[in-house]
PABA-780401 format. One record per residue (C-alpha): x negated, y, z. Coordinates in steps of 0.2 Angstrom, whole numbers, padded with zeros to 4 digits, always signed. Each point is the difference from the previous one (the first is absolute). Layout:
<atoms>
XYZ
...
</atoms>
This chain:
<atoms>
-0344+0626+0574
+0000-0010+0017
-0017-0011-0008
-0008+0016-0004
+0005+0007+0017
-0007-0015+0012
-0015+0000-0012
-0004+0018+0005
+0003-0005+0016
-0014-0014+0001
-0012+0012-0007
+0003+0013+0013
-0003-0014+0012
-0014-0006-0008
-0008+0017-0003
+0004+0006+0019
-0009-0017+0007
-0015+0004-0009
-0002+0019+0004
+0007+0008-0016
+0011+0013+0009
+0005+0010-0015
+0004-0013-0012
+0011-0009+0015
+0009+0013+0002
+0003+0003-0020
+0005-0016-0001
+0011+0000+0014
+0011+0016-0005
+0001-0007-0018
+0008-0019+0009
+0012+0011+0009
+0006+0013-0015
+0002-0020-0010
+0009-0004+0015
+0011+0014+0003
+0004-0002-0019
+0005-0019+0003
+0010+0003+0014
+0011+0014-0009
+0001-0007-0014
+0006-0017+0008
+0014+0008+0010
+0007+0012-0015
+0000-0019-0009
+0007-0008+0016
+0015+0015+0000
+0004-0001-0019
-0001-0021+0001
+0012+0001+0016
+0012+0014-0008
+0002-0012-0018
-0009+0010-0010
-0010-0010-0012
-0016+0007-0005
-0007-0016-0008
+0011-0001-0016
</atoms>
């Protein structure tokens, strides 16, 4: 999810450098909802991992 996050990410860049406003900033709100869903879902792993919960079995 991160990958597809920072991909996005490059496009908006990309996209924002060459004068493509609109699909700059498409790309960039779709890199941060990816982000956003990393970051939560990191944490809430992060939490369950430090509590001893084991998800992975």
């Amino acid at each position: 999810m991160l990958k597809w996050a920072l991909i996005f990410l490059v496009i908006s860049i990309v996209a924002g450098a060459l004068g493509f406003s609109g699909i700059a900033q498409g790309a960039a709100t779709i890199a941060r909802v990816l982000f956003g869903l990393f970051l939560i879902l990191f944490i809430l792993f992060l939490i369950l991992i430090l509590t001893g919960i084991n998800v992975f079995s």
